[in-house]
Backbone as ProteinMPNN parsed JSONL, in Angstrom:
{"seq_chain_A": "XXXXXXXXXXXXXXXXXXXXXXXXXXXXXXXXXXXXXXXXXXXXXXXXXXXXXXXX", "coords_chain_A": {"N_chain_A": [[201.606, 211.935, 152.236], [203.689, 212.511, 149.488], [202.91, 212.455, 146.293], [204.905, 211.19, 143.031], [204.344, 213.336, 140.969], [204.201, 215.462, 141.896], [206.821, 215.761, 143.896], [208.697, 217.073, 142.147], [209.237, 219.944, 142.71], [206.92, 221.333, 143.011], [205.96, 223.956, 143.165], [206.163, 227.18, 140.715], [208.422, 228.353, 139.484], [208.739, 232.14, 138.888], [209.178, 234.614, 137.089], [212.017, 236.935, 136.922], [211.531, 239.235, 135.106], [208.962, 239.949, 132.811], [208.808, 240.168, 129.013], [208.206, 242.994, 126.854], [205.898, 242.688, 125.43], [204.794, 240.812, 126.389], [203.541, 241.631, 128.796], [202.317, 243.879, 128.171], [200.464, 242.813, 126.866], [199.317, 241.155, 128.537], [200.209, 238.415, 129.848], [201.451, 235.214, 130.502], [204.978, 235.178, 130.368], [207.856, 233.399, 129.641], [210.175, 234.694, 129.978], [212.723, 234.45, 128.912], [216.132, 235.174, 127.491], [217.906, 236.083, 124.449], [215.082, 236.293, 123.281], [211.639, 235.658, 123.897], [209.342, 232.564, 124.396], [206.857, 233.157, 123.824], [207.276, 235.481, 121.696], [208.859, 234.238, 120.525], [207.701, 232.488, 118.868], [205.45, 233.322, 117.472], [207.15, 234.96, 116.22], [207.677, 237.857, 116.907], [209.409, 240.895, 117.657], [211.062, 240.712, 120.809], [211.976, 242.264, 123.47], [212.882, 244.347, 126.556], [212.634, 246.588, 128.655], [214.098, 248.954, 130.658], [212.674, 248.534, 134.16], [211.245, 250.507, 136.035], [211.356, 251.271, 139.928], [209.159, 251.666, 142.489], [208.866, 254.524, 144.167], [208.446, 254.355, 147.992]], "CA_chain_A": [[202.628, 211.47, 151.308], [203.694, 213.194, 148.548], [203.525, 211.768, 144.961], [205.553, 211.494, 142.351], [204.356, 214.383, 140.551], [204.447, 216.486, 143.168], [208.133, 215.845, 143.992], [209.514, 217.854, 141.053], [209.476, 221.581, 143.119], [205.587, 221.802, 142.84], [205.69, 225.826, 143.197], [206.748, 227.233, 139.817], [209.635, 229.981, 139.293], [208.736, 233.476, 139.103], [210.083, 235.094, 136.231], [212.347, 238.082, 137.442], [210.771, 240.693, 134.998], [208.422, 239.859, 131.355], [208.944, 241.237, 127.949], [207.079, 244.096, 127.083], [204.541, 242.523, 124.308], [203.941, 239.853, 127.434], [203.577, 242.685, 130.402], [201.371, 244.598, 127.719], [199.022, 241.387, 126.695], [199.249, 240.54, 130.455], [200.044, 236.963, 129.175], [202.999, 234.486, 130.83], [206.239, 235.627, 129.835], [209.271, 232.785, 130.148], [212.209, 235.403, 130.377], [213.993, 233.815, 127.854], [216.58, 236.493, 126.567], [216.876, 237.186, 123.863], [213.703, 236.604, 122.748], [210.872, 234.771, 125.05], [208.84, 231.753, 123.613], [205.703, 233.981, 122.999], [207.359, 236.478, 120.682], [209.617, 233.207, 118.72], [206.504, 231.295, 118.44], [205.076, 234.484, 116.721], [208.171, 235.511, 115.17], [208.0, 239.127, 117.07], [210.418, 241.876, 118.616], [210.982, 240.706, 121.968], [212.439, 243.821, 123.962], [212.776, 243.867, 127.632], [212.136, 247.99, 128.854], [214.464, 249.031, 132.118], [211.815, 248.792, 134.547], [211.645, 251.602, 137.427], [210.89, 251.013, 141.198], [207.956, 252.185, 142.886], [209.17, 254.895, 145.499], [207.182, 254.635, 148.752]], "C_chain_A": [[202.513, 212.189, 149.974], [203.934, 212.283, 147.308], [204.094, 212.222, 143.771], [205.604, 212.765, 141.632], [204.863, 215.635, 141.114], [205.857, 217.281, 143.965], [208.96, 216.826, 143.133], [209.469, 218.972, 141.519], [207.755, 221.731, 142.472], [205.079, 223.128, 142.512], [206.251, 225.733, 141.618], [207.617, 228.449, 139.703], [208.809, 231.011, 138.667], [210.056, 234.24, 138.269], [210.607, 236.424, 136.378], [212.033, 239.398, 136.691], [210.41, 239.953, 132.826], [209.021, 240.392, 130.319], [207.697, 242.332, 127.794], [206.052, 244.039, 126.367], [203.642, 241.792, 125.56], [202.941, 240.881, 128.684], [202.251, 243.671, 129.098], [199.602, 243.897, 127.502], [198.691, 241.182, 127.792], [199.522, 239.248, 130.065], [201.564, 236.751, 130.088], [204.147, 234.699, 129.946], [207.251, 234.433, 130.513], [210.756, 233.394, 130.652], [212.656, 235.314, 129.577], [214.672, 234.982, 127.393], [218.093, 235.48, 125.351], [215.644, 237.727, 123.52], [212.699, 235.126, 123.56], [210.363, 233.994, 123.804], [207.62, 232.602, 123.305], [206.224, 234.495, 121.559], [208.202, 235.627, 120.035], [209.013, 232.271, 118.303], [205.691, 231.99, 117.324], [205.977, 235.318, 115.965], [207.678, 237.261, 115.38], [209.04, 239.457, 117.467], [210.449, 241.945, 119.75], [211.847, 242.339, 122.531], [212.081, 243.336, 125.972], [213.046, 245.919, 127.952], [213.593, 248.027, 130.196], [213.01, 249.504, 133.159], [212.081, 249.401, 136.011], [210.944, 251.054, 138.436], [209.875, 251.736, 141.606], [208.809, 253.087, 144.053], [208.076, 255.073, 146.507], [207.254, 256.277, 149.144]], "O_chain_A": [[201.434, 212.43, 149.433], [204.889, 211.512, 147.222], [203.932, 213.377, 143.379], [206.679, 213.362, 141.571], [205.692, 216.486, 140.794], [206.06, 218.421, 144.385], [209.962, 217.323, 143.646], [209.749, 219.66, 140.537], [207.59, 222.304, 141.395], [204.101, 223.412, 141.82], [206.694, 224.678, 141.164], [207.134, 229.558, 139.933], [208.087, 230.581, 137.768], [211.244, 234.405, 138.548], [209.816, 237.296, 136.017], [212.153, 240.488, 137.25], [211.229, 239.657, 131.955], [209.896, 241.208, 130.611], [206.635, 242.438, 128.408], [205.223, 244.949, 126.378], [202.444, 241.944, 125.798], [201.845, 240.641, 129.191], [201.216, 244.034, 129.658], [198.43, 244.181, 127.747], [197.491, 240.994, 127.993], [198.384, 238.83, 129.855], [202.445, 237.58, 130.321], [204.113, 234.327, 128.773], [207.462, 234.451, 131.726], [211.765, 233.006, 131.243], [213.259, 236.33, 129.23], [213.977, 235.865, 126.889], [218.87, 234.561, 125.607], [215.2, 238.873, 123.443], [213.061, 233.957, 123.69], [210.608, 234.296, 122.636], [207.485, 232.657, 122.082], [205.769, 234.083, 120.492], [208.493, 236.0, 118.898], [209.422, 231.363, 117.579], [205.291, 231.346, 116.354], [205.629, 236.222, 115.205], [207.366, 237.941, 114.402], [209.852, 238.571, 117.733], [210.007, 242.984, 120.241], [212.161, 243.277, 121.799], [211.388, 242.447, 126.466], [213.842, 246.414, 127.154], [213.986, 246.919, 130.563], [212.402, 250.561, 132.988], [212.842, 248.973, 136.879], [209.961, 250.371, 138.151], [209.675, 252.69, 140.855], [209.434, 252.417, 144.876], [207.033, 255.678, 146.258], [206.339, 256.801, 149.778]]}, "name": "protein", "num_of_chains": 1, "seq": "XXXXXXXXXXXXXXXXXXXXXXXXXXXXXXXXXXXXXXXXXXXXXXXXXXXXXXXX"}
């Protein structure tokens, strides 16, 4: 049995691509655009890079 807590989508979303202060720190990045909660908690320059594919 699952409890209450548990019920709310237990897994957590997977943010489809960091900012680049987060992806540099290695630190959790929210996404948020324009500017993620790291860099408006810190009052930085969020920025988001075009990020290239890996060719196999």
């Amino acid at each position: 049995m699952a409890s209450d807590h548990e019920e709310g989508g237990g897994k957590r979303q997977r943010v489809s691509r960091a900012c680049d202060l987060c992806r540099r720190k290695k630190i959790k990045c929210d996404g948020s655009i324009p500017i993620c909660g790291n860099c408006k908690a810190f009052a930085l320059e969020c920025t988001y890079k075009d990020t290239t594919k890996k060719v196999i």
